[in-house]
DSSP file (Angstrom, degrees, kcal/mol; ACC not computed):
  #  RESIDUE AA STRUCTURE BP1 BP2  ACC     N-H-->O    O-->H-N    N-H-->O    O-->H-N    TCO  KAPPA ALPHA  PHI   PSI    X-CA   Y-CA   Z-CA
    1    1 A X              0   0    0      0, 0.0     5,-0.0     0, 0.0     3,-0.0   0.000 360.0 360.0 360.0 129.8  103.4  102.6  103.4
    2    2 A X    >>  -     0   0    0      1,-0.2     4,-1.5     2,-0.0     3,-0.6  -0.324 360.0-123.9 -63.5 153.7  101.9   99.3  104.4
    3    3 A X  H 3> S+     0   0    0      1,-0.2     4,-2.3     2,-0.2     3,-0.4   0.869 107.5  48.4 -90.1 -14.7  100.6   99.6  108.0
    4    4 A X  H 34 S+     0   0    0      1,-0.2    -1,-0.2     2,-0.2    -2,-0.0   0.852 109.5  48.9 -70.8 -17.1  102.7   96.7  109.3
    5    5 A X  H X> S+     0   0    0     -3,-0.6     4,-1.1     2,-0.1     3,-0.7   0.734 112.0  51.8 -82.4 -21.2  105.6   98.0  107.8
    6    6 A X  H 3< S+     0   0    0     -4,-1.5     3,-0.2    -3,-0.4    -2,-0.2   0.939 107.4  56.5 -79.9 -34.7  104.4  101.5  109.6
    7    7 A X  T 3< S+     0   0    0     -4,-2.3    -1,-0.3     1,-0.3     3,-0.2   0.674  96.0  57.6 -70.1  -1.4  104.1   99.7  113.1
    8    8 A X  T <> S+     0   0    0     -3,-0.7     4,-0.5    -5,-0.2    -1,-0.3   0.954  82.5  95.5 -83.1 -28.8  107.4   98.4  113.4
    9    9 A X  H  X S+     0   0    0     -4,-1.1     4,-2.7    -3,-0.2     3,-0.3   0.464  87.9  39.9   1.5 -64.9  108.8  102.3  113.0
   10   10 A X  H >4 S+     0   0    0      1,-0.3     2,-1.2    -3,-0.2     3,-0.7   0.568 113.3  56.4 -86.2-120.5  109.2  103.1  117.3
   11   11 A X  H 3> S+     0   0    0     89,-0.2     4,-1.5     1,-0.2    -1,-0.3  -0.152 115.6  32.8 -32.7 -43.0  110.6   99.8  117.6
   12   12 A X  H >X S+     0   0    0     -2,-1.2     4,-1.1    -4,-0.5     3,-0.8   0.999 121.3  53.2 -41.2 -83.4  113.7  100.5  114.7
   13   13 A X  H <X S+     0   0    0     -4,-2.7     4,-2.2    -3,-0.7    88,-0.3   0.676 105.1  46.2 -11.8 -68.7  113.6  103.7  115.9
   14   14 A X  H >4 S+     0   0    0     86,-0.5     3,-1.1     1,-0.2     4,-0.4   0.922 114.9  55.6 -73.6 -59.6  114.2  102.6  119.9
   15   15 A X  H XX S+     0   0    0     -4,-1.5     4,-2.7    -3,-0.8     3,-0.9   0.802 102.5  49.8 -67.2 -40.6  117.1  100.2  118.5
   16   16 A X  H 3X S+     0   0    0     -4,-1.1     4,-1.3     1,-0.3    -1,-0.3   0.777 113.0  46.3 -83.9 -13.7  119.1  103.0  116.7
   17   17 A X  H <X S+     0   0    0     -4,-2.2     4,-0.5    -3,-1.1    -1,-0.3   0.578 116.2  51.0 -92.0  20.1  119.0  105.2  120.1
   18   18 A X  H <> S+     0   0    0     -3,-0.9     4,-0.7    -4,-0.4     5,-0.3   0.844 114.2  45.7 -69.3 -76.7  120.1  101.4  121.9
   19   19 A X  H  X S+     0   0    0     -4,-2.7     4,-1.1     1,-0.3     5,-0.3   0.663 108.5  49.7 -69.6  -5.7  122.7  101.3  119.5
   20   20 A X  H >X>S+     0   0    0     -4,-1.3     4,-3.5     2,-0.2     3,-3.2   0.980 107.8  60.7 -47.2 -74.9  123.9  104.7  119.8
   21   21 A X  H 3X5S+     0   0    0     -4,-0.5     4,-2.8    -5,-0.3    -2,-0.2   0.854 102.2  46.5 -19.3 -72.6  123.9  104.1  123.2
   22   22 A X  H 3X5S+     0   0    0     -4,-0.7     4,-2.4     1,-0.2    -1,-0.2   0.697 111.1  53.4 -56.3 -13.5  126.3  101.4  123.1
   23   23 A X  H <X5S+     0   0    0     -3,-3.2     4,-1.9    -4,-1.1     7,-0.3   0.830 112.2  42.6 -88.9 -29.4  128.7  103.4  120.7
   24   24 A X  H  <5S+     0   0    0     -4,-3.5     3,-0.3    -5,-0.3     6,-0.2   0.954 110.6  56.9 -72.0 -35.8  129.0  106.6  123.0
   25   25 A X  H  <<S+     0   0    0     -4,-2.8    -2,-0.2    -5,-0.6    -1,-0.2   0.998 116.3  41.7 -66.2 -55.4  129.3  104.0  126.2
   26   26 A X  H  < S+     0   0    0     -4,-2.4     2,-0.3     1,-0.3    -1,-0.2   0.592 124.8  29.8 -77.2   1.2  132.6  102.5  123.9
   27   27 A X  S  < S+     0   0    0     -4,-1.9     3,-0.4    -3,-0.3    -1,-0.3  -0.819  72.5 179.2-152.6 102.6  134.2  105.6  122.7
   28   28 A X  S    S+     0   0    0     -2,-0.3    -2,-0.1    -3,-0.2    -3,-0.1   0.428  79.6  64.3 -43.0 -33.3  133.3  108.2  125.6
   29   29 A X  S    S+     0   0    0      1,-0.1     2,-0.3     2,-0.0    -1,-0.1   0.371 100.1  67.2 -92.5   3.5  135.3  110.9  123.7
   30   30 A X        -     0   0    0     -3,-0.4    -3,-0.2    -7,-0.3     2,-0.1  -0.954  65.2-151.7-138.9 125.7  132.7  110.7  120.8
   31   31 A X        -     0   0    0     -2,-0.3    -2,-0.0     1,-0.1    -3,-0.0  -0.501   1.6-160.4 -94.6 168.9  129.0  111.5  120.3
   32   32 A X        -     0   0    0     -2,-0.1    -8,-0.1     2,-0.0    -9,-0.1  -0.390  14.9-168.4-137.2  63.7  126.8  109.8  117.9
   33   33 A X        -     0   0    0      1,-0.1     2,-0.6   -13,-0.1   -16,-0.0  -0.170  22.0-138.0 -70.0 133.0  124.0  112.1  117.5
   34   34 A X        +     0   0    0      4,-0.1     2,-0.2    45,-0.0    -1,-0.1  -0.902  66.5 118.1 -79.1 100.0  120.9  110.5  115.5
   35   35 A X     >  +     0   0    0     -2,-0.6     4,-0.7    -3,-0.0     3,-0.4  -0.829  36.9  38.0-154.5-146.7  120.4  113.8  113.5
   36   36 A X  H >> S-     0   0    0      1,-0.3     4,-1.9     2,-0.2     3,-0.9   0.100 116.0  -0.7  47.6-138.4  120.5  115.5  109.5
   37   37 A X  H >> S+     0   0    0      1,-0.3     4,-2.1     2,-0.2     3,-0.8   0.780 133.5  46.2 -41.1 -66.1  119.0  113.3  106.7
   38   38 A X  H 3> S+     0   0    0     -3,-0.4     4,-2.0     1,-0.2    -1,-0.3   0.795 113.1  49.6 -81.8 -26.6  117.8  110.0  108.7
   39   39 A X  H <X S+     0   0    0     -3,-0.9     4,-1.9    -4,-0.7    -1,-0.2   0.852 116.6  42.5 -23.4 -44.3  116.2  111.8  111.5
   40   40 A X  H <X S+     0   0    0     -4,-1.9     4,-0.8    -3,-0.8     5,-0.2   0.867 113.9  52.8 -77.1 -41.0  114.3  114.0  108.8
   41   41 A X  H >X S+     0   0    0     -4,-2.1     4,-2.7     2,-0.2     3,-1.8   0.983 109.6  50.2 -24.7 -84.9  113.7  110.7  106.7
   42   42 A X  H 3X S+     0   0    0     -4,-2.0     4,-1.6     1,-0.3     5,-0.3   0.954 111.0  50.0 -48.5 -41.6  112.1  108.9  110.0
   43   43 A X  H 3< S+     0   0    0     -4,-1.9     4,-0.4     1,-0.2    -1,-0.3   0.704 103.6  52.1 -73.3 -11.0  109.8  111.8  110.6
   44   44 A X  H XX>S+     0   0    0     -3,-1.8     4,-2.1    -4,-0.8     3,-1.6   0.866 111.6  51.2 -83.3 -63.8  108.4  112.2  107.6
   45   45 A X  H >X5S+     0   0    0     -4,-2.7     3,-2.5     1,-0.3     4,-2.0   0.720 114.1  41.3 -26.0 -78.8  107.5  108.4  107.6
   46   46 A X  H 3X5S+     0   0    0     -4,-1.6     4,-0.6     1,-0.3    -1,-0.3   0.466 111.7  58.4 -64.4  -5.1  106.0  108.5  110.8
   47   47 A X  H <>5S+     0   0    0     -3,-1.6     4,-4.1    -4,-0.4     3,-0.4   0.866 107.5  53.9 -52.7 -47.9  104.2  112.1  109.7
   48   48 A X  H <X>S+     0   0    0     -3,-2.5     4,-3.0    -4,-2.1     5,-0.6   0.919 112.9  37.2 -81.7 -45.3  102.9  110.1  107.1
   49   49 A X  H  <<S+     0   0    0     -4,-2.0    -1,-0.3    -5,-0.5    -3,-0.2   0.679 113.7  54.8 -50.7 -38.0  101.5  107.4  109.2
   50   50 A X  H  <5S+     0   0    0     -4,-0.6   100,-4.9    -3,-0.4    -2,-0.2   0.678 125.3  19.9-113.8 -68.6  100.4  109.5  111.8
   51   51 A X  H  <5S-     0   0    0     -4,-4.1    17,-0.3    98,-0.2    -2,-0.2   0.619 103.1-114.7-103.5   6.7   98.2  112.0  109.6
   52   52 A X  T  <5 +     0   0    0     -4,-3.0    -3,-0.2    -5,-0.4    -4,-0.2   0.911  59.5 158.8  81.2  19.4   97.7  109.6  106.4
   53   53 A X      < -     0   0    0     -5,-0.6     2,-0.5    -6,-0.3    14,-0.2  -0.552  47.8-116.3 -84.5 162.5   99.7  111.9  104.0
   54   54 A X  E     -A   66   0A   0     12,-1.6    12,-3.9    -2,-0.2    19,-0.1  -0.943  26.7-138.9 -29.2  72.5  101.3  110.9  100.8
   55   55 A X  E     -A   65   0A   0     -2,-0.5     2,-0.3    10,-0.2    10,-0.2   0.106  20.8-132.2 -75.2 179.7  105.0  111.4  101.2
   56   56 A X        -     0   0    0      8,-1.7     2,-0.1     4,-0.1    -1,-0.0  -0.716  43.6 -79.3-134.7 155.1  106.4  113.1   97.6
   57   57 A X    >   -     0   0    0     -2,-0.3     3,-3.6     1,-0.1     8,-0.0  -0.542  52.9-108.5 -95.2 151.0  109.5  111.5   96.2
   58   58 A X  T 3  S+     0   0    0      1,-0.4    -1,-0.1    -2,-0.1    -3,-0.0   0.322 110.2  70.0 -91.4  15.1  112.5  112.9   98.4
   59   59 A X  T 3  S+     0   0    0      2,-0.1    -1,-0.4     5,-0.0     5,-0.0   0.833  76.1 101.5 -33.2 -55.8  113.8  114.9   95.7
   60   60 A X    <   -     0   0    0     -3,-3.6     2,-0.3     1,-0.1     3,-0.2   0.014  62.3-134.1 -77.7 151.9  111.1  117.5   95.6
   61   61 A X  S    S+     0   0    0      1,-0.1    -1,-0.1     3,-0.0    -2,-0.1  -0.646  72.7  29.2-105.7 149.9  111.3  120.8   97.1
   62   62 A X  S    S+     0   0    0     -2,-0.3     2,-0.2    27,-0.0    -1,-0.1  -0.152 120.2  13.4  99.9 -44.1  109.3  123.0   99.3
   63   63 A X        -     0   0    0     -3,-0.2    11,-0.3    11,-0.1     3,-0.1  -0.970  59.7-134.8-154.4 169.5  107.3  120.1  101.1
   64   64 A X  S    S+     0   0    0      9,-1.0    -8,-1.7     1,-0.3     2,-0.3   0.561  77.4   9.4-115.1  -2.2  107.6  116.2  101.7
   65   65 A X  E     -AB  55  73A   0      8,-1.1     8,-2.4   -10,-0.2     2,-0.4  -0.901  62.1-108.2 168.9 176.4  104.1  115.3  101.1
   66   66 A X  E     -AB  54  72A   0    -12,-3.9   -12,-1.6    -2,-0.3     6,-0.2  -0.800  27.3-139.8-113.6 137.8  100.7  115.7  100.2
   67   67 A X    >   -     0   0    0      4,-2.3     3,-1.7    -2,-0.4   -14,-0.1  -0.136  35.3-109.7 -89.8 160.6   97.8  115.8  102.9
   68   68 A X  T 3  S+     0   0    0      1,-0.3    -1,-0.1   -17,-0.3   -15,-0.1   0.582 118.6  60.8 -95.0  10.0   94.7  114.0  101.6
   69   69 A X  T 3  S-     0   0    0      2,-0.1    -1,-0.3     0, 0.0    -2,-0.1   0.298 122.2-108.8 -89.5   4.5   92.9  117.3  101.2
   70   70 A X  S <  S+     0   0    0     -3,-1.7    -2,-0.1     1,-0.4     2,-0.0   0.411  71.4 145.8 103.2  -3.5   95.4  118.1   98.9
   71   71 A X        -     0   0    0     -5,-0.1    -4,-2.3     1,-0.1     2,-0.6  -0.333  58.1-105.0 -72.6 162.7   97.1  120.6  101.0
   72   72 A X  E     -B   66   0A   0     -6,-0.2    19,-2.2    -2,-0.0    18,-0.5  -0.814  39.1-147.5 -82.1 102.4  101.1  120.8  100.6
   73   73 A X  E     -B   65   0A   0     -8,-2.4    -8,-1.1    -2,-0.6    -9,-1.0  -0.533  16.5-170.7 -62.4 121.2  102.8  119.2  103.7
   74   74 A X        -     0   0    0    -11,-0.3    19,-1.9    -2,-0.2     2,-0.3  -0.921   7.3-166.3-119.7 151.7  106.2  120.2  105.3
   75   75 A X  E     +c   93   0B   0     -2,-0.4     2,-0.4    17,-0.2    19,-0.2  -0.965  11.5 174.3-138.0 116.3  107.3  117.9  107.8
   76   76 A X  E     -c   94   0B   0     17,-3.2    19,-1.5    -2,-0.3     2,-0.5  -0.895  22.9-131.0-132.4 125.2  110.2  119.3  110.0
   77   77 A X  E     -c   95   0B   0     -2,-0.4     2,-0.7    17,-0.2     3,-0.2  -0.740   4.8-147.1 -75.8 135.0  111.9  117.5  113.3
   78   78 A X        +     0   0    0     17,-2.2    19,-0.1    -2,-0.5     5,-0.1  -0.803  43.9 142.3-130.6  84.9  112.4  119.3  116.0
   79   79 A X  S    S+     0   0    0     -2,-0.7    -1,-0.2     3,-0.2     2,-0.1   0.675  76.8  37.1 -97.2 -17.7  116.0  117.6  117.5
   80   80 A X  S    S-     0   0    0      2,-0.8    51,-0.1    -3,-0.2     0, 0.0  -0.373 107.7 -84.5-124.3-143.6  117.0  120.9  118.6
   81   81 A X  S    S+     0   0    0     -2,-0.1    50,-2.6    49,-0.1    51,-0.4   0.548 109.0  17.5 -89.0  12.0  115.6  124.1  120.0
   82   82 A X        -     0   0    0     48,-0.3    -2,-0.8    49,-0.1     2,-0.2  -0.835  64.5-147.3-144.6-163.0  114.5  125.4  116.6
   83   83 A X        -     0   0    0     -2,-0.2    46,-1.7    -5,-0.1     2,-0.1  -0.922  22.4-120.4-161.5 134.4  113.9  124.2  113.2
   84   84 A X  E     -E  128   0C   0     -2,-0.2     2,-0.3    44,-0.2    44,-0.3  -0.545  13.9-162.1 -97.6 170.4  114.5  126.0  109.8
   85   85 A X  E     -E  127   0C   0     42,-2.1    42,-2.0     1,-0.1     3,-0.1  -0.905   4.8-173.0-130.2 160.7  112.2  126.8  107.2
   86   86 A X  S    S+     0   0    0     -2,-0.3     2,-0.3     1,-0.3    -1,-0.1   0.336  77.6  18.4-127.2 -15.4  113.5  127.8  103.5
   87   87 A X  S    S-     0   0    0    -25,-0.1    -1,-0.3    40,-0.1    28,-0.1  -0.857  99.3 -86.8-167.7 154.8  110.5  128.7  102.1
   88   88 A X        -     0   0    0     -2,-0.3    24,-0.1     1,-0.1    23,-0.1  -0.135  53.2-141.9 -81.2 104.8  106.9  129.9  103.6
   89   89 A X        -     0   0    0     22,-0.2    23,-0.6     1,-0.1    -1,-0.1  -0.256   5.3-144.7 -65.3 166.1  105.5  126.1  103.9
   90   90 A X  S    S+     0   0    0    -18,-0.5    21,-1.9     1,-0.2    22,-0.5   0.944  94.8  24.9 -77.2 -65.0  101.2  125.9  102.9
   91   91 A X  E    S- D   0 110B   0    -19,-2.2    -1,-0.2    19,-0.3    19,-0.2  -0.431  78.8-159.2 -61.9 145.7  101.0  123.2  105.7
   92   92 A X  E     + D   0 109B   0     17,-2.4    17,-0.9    -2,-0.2     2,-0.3  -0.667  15.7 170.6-140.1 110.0  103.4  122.8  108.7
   93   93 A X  E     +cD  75 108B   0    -19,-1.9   -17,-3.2    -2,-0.2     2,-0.5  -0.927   9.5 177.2-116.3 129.2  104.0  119.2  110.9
   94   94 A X  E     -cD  76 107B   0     13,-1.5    12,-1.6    -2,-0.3    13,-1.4  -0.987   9.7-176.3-125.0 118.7  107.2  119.7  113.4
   95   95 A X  E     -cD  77 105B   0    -19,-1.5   -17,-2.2    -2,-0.5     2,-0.3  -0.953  25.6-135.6-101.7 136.8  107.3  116.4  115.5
   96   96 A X  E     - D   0 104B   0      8,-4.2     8,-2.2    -2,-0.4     2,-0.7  -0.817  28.5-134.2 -96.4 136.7  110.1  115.9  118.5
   97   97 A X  E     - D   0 103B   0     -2,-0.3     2,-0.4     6,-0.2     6,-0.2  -0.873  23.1-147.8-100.3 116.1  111.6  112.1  117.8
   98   98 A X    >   -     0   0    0      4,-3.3     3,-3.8    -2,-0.7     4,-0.3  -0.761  17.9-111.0 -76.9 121.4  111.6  110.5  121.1
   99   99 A X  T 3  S+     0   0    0     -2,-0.4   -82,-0.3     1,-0.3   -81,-0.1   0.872 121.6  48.8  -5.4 -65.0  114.4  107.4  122.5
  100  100 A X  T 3  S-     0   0    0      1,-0.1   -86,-0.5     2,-0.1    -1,-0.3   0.762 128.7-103.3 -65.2 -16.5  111.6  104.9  122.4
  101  101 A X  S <  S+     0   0    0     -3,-3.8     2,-0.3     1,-0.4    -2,-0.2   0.536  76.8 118.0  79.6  29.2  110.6  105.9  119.0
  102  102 A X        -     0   0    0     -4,-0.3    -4,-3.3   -93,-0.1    -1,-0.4  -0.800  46.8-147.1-123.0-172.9  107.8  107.9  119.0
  103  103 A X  E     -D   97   0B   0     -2,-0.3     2,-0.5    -6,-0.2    -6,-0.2  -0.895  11.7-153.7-134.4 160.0  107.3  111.4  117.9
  104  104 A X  E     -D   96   0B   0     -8,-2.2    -8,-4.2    -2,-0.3    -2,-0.0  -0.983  34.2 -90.5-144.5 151.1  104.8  113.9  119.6
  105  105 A X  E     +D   95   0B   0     -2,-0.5   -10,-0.2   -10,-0.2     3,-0.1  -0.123  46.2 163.1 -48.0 150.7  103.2  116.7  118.0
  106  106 A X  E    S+     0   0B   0    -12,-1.6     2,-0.3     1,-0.4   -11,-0.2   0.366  71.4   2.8-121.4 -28.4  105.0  119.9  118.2
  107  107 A X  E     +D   94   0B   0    -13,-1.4   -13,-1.5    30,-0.1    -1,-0.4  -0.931  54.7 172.1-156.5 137.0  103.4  122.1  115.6
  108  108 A X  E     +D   93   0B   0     -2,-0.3     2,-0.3   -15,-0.2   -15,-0.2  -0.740  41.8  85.4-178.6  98.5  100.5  121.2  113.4
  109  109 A X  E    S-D   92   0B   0    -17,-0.9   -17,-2.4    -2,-0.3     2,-0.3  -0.993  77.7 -44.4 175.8 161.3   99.2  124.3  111.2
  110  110 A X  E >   -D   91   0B   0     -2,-0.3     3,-1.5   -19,-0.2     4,-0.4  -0.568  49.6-123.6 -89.7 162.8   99.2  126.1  108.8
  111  111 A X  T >> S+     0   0    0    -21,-1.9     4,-1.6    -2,-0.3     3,-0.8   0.835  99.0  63.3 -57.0 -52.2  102.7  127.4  107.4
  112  112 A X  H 3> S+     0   0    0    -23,-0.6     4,-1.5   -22,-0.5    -1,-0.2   0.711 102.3  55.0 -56.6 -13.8  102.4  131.5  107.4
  113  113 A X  H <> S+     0   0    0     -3,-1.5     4,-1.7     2,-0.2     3,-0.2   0.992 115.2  36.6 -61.4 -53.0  102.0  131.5  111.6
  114  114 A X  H X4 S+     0   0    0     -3,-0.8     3,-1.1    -4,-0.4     4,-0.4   0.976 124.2  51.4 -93.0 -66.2  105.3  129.5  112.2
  115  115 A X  H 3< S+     0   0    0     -4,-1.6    -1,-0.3     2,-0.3    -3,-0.2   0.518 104.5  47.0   9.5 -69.1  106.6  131.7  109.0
  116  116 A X  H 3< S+     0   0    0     -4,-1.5    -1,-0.3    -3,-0.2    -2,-0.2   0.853 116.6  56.8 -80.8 -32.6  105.8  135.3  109.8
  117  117 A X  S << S+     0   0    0     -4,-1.7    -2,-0.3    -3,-1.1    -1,-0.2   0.640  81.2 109.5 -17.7 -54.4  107.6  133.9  113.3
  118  118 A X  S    S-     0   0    0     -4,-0.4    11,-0.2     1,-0.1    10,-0.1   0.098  70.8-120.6 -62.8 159.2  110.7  132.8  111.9
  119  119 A X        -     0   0    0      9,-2.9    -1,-0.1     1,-0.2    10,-0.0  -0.127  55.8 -57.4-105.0-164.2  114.2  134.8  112.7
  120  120 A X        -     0   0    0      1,-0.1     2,-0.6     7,-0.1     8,-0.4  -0.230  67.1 -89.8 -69.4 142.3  116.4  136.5  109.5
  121  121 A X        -     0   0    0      6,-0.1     6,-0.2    -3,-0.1     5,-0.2  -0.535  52.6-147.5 -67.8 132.6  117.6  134.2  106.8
  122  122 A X        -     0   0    0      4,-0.8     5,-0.1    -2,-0.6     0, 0.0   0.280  35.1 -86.1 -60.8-158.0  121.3  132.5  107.6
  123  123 A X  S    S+     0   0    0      1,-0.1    -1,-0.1     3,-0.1    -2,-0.1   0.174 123.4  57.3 -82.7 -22.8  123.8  131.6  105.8
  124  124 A X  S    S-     0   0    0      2,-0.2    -1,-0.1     0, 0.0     3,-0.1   0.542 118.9 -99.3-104.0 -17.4  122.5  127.9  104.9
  125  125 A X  S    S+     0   0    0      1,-0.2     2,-0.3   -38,-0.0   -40,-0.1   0.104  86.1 119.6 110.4 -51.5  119.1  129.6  103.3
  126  126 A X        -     0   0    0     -5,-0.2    -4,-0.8   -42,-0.1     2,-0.5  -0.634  55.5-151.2-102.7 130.6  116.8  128.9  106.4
  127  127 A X  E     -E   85   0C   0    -42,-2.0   -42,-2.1    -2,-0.3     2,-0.2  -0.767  27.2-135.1-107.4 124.3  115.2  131.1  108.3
  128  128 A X  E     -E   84   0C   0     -2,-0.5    -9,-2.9    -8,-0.4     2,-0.3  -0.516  20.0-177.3 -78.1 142.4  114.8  129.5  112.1
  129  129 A X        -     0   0    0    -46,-1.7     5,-0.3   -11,-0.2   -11,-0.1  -0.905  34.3-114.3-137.9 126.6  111.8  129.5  114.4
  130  130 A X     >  -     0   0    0     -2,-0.3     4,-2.8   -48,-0.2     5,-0.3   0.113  13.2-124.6 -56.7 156.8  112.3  128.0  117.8
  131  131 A X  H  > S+     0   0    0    -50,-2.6     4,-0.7     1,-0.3   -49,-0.1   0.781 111.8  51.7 -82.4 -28.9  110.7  124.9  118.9
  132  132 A X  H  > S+     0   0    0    -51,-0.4     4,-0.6     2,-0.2    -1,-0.3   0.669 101.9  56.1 -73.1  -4.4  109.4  126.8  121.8
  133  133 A X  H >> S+     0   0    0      1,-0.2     4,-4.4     2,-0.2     3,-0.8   0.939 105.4  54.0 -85.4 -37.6  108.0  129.4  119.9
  134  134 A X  H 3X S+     0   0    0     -4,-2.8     4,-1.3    -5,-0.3    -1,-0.2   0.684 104.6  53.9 -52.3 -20.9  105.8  126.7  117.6
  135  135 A X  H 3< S+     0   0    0     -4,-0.7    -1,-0.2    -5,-0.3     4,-0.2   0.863 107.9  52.9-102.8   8.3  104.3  125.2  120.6
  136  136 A X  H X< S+     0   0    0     -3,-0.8     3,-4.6    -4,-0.6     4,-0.4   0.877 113.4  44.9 -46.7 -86.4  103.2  128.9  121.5
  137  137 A X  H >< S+     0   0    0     -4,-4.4     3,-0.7     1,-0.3    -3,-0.1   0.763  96.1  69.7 -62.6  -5.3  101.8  129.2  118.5
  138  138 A X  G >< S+     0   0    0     -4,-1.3     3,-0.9     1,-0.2    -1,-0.3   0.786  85.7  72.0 -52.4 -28.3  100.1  125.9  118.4
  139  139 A X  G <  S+     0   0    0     -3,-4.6    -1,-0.2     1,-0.3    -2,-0.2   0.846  98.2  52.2 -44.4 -53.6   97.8  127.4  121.0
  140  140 A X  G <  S+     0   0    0     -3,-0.7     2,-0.6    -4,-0.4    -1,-0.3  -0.224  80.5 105.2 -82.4  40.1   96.4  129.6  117.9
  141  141 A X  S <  S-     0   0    0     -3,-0.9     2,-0.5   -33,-0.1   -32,-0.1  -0.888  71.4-139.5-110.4 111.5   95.8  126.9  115.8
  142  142 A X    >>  -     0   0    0     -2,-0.6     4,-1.1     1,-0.1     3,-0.6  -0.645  28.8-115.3 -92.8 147.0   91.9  126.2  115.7
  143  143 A X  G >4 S+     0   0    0     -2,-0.5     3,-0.7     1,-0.3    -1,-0.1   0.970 115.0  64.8 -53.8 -55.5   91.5  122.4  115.8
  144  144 A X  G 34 S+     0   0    0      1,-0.2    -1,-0.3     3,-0.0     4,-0.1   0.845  96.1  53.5 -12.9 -79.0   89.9  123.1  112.0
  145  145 A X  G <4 S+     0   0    0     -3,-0.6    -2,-0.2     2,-0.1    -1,-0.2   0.499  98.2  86.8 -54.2 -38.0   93.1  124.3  110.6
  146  146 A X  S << S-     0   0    0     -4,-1.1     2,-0.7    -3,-0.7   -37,-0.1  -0.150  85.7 -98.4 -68.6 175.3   95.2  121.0  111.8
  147  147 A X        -     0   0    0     -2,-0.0    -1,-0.1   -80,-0.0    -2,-0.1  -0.826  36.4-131.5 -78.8 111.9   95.8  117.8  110.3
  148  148 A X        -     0   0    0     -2,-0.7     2,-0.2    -4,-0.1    -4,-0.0  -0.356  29.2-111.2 -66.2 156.5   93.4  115.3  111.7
  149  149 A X              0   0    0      1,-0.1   -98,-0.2   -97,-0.0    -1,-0.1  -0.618 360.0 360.0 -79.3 147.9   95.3  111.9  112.8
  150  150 A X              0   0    0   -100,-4.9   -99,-0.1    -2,-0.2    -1,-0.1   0.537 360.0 360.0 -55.7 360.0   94.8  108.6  111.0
């Protein structure tokens, strides 16, 4: 990603919760939740920006990009009070997507803390671990062990 293209991100970002805004203010009876694929989309971007990864084409499974030590990236949003995992990431980056468009760290570590953490696998395949319970365990995260920022 070019970095001019990376800075416009929170500004895009801050328009689609505008225009959200305006769609819930004209149809009262209907929310318009920013969430599934283009939340998960934006955050990876701005993961990518943010720590300098290599995002992986958005086929591939298991993680969404590659750290420039070579470690295996998944990069997970945190819009509600958990987030699920489908299979024991190497890496783990959970960023909460803010209104204005930016995103602040929730989890940054490696994968088997957040992992051994996580509740029974559903029904969908993914086994959840609450968004408060990652920034607990962010605590044990030695500064070493994260992803440095660009």
């Amino acid at each position: 990603m070019r970095m001019e293209s990376a800075e416009q991100v929170p500004g895009l970002v801050k328009n689609l919760y505008e225009l959200v805004g305006h769609l819930e203010a004209l149809f009262p009876e209907r929310s318009f939740p920013l969430d599934g694929y283009l939340v998960g989309s934006i955050t990876e971007a701005l993961a990518a920006q943010q720590y300098g990864l290599e995002l992986v084409p958005a086929s591939a499974t298991g993680h969404q990009a590659t750290a420039p030590d070579m470690r295996q990236v998944q990069i997970k949003a945190a819009q509600a009070k958990s987030v699920g995992l489908r299979t024991e990431p190497e890496h783990l980056i959970v960023l909460k997507l803010a209104p204005d468009g930016t995103a602040s760290e929730v989890y940054n570590g490696p994968g088997a803390l957040p992992w051994h953490h996580a509740g029974k696998k559903q029904k969908n395949g993914q086994r959840p671990v609450s968004v408060s319970r990652l920034e607990v365990l962010m605590s044990d995260v030695a500064s070493e062990d994260r992803l440095a920022t660009v």
